[in-house]
PDB file of N, CA, C and O in Angstrom:
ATOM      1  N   UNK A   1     -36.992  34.468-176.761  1.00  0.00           N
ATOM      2  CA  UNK A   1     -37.613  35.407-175.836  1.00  0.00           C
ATOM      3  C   UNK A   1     -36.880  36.745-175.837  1.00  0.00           C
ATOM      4  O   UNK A   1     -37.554  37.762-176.003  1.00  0.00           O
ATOM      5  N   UNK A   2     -35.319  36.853-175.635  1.00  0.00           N
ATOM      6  CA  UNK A   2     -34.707  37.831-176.033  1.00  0.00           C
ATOM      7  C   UNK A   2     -34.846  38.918-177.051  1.00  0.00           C
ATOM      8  O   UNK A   2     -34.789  40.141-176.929  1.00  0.00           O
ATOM      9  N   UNK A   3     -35.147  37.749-178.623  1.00  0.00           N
ATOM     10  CA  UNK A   3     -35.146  38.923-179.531  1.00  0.00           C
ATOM     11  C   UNK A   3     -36.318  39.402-179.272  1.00  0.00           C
ATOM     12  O   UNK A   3     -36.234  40.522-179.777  1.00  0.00           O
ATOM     13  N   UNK A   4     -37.291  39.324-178.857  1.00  0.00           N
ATOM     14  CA  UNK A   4     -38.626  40.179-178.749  1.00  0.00           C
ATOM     15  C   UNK A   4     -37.924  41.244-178.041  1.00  0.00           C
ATOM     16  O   UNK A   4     -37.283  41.978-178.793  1.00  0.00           O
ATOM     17  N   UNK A   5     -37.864  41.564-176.641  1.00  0.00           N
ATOM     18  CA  UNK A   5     -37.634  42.286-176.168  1.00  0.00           C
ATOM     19  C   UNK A   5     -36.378  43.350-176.571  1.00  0.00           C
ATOM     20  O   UNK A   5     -36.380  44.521-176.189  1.00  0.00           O
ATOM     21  N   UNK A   6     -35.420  42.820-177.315  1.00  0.00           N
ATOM     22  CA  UNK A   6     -34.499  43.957-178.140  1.00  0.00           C
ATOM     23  C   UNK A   6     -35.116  44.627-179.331  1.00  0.00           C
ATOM     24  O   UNK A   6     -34.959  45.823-179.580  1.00  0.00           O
ATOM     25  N   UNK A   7     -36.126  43.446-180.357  1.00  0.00           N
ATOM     26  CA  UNK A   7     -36.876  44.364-181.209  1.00  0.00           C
ATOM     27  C   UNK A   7     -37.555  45.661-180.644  1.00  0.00           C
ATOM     28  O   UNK A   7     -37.425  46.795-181.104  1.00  0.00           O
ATOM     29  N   UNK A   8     -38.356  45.252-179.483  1.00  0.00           N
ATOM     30  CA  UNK A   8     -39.049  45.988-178.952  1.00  0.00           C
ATOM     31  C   UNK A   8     -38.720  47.741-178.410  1.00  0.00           C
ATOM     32  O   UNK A   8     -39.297  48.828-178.421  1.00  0.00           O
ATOM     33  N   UNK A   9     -37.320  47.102-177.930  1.00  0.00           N
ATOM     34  CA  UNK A   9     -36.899  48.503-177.529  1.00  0.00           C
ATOM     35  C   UNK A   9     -35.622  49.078-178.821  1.00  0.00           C
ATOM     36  O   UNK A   9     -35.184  50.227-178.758  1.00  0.00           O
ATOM     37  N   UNK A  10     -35.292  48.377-179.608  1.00  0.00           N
ATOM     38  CA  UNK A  10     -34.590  49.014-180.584  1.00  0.00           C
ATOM     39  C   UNK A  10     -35.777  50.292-181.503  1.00  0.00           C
ATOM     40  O   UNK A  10     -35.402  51.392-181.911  1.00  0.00           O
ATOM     41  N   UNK A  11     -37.247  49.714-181.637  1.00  0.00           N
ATOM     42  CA  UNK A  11     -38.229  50.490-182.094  1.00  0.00           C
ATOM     43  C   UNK A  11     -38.360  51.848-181.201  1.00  0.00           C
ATOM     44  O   UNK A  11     -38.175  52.974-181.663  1.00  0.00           O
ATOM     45  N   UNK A  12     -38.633  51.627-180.144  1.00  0.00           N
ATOM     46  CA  UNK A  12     -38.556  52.711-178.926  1.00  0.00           C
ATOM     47  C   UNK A  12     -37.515  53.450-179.092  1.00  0.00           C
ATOM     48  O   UNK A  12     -37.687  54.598-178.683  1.00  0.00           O
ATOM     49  N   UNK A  13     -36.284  53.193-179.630  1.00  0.00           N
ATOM     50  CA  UNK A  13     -35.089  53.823-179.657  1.00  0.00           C
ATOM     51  C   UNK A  13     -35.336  54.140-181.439  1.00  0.00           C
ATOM     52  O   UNK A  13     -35.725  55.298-181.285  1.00  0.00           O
ATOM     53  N   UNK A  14     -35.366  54.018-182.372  1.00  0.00           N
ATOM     54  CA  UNK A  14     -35.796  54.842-183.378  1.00  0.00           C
ATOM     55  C   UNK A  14     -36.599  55.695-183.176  1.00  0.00           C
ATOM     56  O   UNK A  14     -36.089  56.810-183.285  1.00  0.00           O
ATOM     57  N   UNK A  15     -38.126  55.718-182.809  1.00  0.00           N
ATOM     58  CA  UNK A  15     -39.006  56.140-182.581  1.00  0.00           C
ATOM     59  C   UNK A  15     -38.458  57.786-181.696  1.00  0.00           C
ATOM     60  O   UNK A  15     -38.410  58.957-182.073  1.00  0.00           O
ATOM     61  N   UNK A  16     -38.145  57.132-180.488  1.00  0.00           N
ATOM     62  CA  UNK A  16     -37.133  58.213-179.731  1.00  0.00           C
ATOM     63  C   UNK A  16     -36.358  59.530-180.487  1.00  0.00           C
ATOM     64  O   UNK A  16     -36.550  60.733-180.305  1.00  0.00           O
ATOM     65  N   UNK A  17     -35.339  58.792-181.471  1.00  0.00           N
ATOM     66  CA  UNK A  17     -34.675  59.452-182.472  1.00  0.00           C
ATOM     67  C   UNK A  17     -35.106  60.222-183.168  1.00  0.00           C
ATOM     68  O   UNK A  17     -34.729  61.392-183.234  1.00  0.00           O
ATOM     69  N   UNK A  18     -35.910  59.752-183.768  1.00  0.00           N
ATOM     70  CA  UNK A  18     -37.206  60.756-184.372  1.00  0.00           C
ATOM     71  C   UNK A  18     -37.896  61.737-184.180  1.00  0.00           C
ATOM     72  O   UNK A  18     -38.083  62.722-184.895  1.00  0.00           O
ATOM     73  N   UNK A  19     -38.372  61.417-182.982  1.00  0.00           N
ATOM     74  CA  UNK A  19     -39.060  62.544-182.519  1.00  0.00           C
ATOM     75  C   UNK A  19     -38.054  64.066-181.848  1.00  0.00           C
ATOM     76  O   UNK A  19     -38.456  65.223-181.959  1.00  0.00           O
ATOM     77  N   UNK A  20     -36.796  63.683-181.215  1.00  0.00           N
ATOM     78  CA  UNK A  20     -36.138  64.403-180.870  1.00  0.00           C
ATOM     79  C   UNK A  20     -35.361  65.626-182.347  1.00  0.00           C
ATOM     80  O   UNK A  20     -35.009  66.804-182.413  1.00  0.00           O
ATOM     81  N   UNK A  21     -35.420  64.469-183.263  1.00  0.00           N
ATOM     82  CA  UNK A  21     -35.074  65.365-184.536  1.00  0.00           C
ATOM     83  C   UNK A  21     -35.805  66.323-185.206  1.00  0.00           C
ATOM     84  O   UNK A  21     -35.316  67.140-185.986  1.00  0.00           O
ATOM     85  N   UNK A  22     -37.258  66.212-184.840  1.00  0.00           N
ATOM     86  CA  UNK A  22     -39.236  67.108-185.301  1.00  0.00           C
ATOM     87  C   UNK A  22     -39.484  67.782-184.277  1.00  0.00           C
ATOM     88  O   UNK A  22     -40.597  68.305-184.218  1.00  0.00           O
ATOM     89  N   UNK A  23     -38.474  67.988-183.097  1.00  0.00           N
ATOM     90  CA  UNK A  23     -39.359  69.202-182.332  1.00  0.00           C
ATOM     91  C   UNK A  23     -38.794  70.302-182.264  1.00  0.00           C
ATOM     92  O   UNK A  23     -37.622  70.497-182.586  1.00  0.00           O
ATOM     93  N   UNK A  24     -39.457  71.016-181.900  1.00  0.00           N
ATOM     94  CA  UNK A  24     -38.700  72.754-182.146  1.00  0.00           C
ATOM     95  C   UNK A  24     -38.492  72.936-180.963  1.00  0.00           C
ATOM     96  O   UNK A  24     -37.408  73.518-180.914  1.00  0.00           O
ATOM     97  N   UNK A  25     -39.009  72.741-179.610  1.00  0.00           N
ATOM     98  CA  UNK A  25     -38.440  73.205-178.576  1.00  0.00           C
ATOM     99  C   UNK A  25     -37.060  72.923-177.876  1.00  0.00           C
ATOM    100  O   UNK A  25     -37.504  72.186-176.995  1.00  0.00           O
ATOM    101  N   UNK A  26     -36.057  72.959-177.690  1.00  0.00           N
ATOM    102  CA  UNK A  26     -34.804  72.811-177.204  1.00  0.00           C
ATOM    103  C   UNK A  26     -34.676  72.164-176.208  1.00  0.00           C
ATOM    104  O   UNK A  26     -33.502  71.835-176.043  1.00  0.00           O
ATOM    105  N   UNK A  27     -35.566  71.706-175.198  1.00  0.00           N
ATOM    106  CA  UNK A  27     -35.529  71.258-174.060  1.00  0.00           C
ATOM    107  C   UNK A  27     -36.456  69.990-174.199  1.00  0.00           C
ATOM    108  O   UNK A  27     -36.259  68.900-173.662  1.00  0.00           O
ATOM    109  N   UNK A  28     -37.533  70.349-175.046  1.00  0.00           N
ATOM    110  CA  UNK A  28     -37.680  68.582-175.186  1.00  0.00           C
ATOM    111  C   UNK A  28     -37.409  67.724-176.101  1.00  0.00           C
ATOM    112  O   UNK A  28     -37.817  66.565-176.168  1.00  0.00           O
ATOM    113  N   UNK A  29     -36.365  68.561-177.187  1.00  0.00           N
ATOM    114  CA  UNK A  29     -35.192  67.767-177.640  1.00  0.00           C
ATOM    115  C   UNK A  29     -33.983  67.380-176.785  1.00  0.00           C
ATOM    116  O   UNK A  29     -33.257  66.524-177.289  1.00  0.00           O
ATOM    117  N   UNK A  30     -33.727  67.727-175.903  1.00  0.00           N
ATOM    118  CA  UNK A  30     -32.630  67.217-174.894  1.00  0.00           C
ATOM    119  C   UNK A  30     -33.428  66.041-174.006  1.00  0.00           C
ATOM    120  O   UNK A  30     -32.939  64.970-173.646  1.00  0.00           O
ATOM    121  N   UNK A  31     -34.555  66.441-173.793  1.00  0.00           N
ATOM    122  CA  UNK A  31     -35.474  65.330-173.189  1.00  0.00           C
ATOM    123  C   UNK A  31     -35.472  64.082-173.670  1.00  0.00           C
ATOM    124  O   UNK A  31     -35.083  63.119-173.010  1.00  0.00           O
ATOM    125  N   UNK A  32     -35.986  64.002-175.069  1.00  0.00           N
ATOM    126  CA  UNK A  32     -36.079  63.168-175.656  1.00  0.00           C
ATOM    127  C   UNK A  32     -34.519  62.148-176.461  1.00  0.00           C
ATOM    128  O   UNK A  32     -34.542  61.056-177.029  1.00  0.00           O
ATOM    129  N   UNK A  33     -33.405  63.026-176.197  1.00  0.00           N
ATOM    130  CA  UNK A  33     -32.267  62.369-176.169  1.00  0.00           C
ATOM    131  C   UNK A  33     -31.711  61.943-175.296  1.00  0.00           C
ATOM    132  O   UNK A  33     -30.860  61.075-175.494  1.00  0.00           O
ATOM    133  N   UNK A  34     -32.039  62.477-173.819  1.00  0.00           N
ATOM    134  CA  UNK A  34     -31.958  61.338-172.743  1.00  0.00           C
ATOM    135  C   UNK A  34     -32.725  60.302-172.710  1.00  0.00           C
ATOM    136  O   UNK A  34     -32.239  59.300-172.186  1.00  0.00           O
ATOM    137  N   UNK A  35     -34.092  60.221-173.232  1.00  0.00           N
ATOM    138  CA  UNK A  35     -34.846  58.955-173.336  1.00  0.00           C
ATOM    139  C   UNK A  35     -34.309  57.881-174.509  1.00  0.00           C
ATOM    140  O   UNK A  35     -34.192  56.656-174.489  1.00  0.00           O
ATOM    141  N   UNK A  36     -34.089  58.683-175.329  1.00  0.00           N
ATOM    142  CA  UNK A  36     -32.540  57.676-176.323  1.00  0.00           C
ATOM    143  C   UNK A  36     -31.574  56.828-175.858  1.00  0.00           C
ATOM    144  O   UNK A  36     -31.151  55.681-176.002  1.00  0.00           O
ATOM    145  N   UNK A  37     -31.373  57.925-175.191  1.00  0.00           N
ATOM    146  CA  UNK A  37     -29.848  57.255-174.338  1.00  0.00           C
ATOM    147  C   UNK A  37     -30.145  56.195-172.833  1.00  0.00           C
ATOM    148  O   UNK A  37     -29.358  55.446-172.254  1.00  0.00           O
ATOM    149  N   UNK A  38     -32.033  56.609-172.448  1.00  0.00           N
ATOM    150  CA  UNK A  38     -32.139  55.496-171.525  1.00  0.00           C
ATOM    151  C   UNK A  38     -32.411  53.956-172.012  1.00  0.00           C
ATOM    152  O   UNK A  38     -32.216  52.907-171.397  1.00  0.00           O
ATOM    153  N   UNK A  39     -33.118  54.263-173.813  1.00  0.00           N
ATOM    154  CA  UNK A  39     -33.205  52.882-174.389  1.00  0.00           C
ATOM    155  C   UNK A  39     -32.382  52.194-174.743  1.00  0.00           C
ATOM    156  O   UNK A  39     -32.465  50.971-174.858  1.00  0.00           O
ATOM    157  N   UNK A  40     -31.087  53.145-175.063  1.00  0.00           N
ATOM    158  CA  UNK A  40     -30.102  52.534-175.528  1.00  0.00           C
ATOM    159  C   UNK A  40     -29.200  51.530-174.444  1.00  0.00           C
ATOM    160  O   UNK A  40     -28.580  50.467-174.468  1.00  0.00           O
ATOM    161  N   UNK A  41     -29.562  52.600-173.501  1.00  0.00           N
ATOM    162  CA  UNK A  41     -28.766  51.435-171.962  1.00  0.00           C
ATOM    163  C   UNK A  41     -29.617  50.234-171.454  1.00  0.00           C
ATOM    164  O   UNK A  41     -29.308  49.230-170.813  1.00  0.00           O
ATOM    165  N   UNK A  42     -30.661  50.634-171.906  1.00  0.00           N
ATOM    166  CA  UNK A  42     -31.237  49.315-171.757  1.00  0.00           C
ATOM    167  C   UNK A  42     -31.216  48.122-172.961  1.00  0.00           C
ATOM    168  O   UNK A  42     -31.154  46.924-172.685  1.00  0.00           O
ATOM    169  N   UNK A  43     -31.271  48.589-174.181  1.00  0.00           N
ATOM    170  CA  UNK A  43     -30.874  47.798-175.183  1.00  0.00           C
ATOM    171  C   UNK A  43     -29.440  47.001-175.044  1.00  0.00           C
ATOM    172  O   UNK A  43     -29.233  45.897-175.548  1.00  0.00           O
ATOM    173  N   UNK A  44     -28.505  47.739-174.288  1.00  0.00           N
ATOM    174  CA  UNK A  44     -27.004  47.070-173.880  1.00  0.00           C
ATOM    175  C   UNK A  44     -27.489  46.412-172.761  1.00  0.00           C
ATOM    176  O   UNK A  44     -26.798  45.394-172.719  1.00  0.00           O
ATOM    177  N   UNK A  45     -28.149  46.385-171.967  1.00  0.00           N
ATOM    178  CA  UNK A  45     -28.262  45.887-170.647  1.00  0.00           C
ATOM    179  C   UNK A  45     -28.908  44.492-171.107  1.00  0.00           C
ATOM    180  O   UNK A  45     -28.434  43.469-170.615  1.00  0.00           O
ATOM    181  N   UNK A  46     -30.084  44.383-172.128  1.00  0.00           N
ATOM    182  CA  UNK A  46     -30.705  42.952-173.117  1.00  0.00           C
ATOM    183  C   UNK A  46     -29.934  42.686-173.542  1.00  0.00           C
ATOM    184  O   UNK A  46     -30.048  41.460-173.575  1.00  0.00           O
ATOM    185  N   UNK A  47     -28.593  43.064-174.219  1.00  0.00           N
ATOM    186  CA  UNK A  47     -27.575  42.244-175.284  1.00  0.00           C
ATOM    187  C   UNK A  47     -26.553  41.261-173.938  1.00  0.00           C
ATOM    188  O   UNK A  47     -25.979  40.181-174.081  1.00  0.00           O
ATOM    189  N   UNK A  48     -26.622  41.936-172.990  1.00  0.00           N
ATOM    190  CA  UNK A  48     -25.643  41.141-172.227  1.00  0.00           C
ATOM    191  C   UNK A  48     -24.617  41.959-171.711  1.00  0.00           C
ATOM    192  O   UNK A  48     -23.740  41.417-171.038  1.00  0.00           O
ATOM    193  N   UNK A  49     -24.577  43.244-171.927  1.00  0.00           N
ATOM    194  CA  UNK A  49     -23.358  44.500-171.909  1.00  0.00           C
ATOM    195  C   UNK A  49     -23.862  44.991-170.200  1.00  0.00           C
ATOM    196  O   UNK A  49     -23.168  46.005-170.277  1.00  0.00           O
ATOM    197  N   UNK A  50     -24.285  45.066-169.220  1.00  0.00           N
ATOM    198  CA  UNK A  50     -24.661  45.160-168.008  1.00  0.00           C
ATOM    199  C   UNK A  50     -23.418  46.238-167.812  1.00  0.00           C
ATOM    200  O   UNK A  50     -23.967  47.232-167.337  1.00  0.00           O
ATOM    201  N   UNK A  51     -22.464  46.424-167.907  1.00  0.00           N
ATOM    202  CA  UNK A  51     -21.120  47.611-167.599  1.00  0.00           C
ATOM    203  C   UNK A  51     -21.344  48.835-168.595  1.00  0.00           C
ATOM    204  O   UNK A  51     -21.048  49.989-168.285  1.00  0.00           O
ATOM    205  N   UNK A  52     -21.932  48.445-169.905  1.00  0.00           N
ATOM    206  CA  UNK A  52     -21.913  49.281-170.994  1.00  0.00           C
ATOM    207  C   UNK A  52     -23.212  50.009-171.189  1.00  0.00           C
ATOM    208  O   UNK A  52     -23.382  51.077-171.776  1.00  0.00           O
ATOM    209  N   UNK A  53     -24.307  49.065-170.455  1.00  0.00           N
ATOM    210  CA  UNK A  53     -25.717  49.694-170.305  1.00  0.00           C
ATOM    211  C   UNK A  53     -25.533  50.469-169.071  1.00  0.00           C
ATOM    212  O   UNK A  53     -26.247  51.466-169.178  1.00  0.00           O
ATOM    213  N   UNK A  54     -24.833  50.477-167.813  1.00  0.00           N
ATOM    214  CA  UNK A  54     -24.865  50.765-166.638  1.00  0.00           C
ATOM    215  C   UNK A  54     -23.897  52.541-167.181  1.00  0.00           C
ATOM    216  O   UNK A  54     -24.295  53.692-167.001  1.00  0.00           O
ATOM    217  N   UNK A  55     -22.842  52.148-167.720  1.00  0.00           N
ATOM    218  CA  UNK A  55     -22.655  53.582-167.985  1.00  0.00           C
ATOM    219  C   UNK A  55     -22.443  54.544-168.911  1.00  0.00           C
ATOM    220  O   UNK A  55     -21.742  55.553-168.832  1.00  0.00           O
ATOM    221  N   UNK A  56     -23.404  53.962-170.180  1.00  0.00           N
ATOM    222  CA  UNK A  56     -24.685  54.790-170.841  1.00  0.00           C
ATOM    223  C   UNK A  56     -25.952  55.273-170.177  1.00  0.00           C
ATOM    224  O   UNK A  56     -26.681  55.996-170.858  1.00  0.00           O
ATOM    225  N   UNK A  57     -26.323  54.972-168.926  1.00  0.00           N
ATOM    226  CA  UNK A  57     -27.725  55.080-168.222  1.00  0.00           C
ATOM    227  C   UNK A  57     -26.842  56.201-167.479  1.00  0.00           C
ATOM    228  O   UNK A  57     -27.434  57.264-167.662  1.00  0.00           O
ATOM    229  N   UNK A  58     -25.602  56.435-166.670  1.00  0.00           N
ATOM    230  CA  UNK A  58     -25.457  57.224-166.242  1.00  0.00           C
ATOM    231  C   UNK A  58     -24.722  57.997-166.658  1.00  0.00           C
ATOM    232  O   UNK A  58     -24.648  58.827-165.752  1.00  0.00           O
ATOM    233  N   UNK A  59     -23.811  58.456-167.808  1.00  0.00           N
ATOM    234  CA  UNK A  59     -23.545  59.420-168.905  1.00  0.00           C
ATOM    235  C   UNK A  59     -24.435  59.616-169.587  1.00  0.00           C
ATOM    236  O   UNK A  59     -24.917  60.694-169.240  1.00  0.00           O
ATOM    237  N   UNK A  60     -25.024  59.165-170.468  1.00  0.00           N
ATOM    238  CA  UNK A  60     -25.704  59.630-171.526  1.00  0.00           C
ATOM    239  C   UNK A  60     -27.231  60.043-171.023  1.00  0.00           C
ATOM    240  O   UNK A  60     -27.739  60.984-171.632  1.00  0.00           O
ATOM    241  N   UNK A  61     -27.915  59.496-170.091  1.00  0.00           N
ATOM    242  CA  UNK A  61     -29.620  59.919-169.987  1.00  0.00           C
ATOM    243  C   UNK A  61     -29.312  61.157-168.741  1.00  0.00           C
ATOM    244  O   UNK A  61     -30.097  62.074-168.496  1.00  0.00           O
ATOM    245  N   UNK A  62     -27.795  60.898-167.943  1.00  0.00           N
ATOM    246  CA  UNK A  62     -27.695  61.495-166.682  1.00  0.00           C
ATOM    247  C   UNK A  62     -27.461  62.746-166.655  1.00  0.00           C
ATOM    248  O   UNK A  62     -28.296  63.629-166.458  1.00  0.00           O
ATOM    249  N   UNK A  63     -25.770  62.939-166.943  1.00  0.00           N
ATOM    250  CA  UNK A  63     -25.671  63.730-166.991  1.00  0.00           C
ATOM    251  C   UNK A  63     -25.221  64.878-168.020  1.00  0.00           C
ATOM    252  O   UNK A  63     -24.866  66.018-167.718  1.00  0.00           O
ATOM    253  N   UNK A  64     -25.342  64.164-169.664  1.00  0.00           N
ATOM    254  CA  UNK A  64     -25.634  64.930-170.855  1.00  0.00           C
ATOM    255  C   UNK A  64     -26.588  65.545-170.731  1.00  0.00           C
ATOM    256  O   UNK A  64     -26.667  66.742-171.009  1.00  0.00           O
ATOM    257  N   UNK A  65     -27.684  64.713-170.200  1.00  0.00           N
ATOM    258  CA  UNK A  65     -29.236  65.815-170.004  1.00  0.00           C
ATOM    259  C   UNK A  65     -29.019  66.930-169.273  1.00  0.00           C
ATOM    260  O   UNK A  65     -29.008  68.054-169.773  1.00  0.00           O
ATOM    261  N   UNK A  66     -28.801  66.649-167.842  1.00  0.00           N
ATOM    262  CA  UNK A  66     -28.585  67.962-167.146  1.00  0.00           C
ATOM    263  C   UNK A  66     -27.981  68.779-167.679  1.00  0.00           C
ATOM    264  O   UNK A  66     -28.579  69.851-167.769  1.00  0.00           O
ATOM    265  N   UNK A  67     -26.720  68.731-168.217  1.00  0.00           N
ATOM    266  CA  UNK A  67     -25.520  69.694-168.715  1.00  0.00           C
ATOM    267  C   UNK A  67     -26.175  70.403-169.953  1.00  0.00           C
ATOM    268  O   UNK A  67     -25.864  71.553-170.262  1.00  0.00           O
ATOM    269  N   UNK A  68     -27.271  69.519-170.777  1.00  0.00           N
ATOM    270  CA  UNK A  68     -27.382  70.362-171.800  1.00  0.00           C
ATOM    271  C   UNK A  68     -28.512  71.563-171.415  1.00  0.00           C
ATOM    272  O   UNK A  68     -28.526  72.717-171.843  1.00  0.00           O
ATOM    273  N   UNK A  69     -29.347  70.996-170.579  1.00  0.00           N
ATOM    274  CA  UNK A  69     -30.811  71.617-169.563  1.00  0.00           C
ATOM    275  C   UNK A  69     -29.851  72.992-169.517  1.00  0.00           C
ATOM    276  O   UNK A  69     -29.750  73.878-170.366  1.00  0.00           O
ATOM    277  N   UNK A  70     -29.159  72.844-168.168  1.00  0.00           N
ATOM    278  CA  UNK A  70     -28.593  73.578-168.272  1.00  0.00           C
ATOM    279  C   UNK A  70     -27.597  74.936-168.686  1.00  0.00           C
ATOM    280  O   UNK A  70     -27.390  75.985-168.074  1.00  0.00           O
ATOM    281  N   UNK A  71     -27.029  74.373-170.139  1.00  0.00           N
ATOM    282  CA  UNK A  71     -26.694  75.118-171.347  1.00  0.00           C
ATOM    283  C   UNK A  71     -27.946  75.972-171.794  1.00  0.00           C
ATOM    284  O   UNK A  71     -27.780  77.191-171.797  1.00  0.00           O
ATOM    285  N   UNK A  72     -29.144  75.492-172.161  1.00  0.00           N
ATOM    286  CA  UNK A  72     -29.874  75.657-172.640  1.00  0.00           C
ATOM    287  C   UNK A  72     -30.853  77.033-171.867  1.00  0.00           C
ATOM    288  O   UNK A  72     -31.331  78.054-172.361  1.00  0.00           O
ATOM    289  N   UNK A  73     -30.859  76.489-170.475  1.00  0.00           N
ATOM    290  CA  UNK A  73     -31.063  77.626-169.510  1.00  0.00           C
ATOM    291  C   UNK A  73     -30.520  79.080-169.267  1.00  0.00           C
ATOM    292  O   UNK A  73     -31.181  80.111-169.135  1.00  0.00           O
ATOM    293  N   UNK A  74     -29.007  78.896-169.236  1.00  0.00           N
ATOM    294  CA  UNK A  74     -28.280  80.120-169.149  1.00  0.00           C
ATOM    295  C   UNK A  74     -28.420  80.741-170.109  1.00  0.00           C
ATOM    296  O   UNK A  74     -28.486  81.961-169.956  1.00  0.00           O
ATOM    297  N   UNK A  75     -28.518  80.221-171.395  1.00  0.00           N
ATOM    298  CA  UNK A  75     -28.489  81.145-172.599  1.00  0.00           C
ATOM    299  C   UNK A  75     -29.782  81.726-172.722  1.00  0.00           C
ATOM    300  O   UNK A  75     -30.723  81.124-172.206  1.00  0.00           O
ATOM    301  N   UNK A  76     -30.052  83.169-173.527  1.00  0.00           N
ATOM    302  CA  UNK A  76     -31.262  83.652-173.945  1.00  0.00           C
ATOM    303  C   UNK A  76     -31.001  83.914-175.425  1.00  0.00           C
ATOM    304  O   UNK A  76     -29.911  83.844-175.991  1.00  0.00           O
ATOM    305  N   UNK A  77     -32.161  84.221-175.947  1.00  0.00           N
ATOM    306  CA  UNK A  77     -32.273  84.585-176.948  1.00  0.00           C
ATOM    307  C   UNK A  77     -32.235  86.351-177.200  1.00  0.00           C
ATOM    308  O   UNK A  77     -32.597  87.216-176.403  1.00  0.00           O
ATOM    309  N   UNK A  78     -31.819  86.478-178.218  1.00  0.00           N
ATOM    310  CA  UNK A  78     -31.427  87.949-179.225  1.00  0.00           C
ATOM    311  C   UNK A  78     -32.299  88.644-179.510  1.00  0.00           C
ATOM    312  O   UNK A  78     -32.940  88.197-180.461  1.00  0.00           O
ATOM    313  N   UNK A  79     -32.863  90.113-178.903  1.00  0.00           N
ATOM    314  CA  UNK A  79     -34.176  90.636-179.972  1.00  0.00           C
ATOM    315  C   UNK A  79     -33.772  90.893-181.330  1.00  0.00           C
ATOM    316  O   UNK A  79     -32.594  90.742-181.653  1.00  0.00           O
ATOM    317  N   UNK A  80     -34.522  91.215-182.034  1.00  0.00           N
ATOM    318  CA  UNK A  80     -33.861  91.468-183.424  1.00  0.00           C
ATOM    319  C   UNK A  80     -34.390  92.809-183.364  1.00  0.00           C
ATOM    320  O   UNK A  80     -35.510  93.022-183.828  1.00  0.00           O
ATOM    321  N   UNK A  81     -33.648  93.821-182.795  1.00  0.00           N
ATOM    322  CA  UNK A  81     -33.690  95.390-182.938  1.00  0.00           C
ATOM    323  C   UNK A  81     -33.322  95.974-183.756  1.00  0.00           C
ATOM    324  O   UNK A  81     -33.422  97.200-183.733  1.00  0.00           O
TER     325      UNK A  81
END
C-alpha cells in the first residue's frame, strides 16, 4: 500500500522539478520549488522520516519561498538605455 503512494508522489515531485526548470517567470519558479519541497516533505513523511518531512515542510516550502518572493520583489530590472 505504501509503495503506491511514494510512487505517486515521487512522480509529483519530478513532474514539479520540471516544470519549475521551463518557466520563465521568476516567481512561479520559486512557486513551483516550494511545491517541490512540499512533495518532498511529504515523500519523507511516507518513508517514515515524520522529523525530516516536518522540517523540510517548514524550511524548504516555508520559508525559502518567502525569502526568495521576496528577493525577487525588491529587485527590478535594468532598461537597456
Amino acid at each position: 500500500m505504501h509503495w503506491e503512494l511514494e510512487i505517486t508522489l515521487f512522480v509529483f515531485l519530478i513532474i514539479s522539478a520540471f516544470i519549475s526548470l521551463y518557466v520563465k517567470n521568476l516567481i512561479t519558479a520559486v512557486v513551483t520549488l516550494s511545491v517541490f519541497s512540499f512533495f518532498s516533505a511529504l515523500l519523507y513523511v511516507a518513508m517514515g522520516a515524520v522529523d525530516v518531512g516536518f522540517t523540510e515542510a517548514v524550511v524548504g516550502a516555508g520559508i525559502t519561498g518567502v525569502l526568495l518572493i521576496v528577493a525577487i520583489l525588491k529587485t527590478y530590472r535594468r532598461s537597456q538605455d
